[in-house]
Every structure is written in C-alpha cells, then in structure tokens.
C-alpha positions, 0 to 999 in steps of 0.5 A, a space after each residue: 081252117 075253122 076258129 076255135 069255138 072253145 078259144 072264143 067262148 073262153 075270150 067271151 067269158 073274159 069279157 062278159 063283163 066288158 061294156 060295150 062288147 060285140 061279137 062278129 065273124 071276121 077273116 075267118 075268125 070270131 073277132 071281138 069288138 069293144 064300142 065297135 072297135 076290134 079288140 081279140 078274135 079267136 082266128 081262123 088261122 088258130 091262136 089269137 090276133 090281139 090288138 095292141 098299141 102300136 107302139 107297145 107291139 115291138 116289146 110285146 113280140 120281143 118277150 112273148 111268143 106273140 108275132 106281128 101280123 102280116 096282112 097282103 105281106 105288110 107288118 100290121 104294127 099294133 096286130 100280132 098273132 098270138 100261138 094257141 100254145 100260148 092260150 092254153 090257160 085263163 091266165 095266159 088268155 086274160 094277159 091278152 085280153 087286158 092288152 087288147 082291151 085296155 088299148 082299144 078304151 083309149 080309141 074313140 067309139 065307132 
C-alpha cells in the first residue's frame, strides 16, 4: 500500500512553518523530519505513525485511538500508529503534529 499524498501534503501544510523540517520517504511512507529527527510520516500502511515521548506513549494509546508500533513484533515505546479515522479533519491531524513535534525539539540535531 502506497502513503497517502493528500495526508502528507496535509502534514507539510502543518508544518510549513516549522524551522528545520525536511521530508524523506521512509518504510513506505513520507516520513517528516524536524532537524534531522523523524517527527510524522503519512504511512504506507494508511494513518500516521507519530513520534511521541516515550513516556507519554501509554497515555497517549489509553485515550486515543492511537496504538503503539510494532516493528519485527517488538512494541516500539515513544511510535504509535494513528488510524486515517482518526486524521480526517485539520484539528484532528494538528493535535498530532503538536505531539510529535514538540517532543522531537527536546531531541538534540542530527
């Protein structure tokens, strides 16, 4: 399955005016970067995987429709999965971007 162009080019809006942001194709998906460090990505496998603090990620799946990531059957603590559903409007898609983004400035440059 192929990313979502129109969920990406909704994410890029979003964060038009973020410093730092680059964008590259990643696990068949378009991954967004904030100073080299992966923020969002519009996945291959539909919905967002969004990049959370780690610590925050078991509240974040408790009350949202959010899961955690699972890569090579290992929970990914700090990734989760975020249903297209769940996306559909710009305030639905901006809560998530806040989430990533605002997490990924607390990491140092690449």
């Amino acid at each position: 399955m192929a990313y979502d162009e129109t969920l990406a080019a909704r994410m890029r809006d979003l964060l038009a005016k973020e410093r730092g942001v680059t964008e590259k194709k990643m696990f068949g998906g378009l991954a967004f970067l904030v100073r080299g460090n992966m923020a969002i990505a519009a996945s291959g496998h539909g919905g967002a995987l969004v990049r959370c603090h780690p610590e925050e990620s078991d509240a974040l799946v408790a009350s949202t429709a959010a899961e955690t990531m699972v890569m090579r059957g290992r929970e990914m603590s700090g990734w989760l999965r975020v249903p297209a559903e769940q996306l559909r409007t710009r305030r639905q898609l901006a809560r998530w971007v806040a989430v990533a983004t605002a997490y990924v400035r607390t990491l140092p440059a690449k």
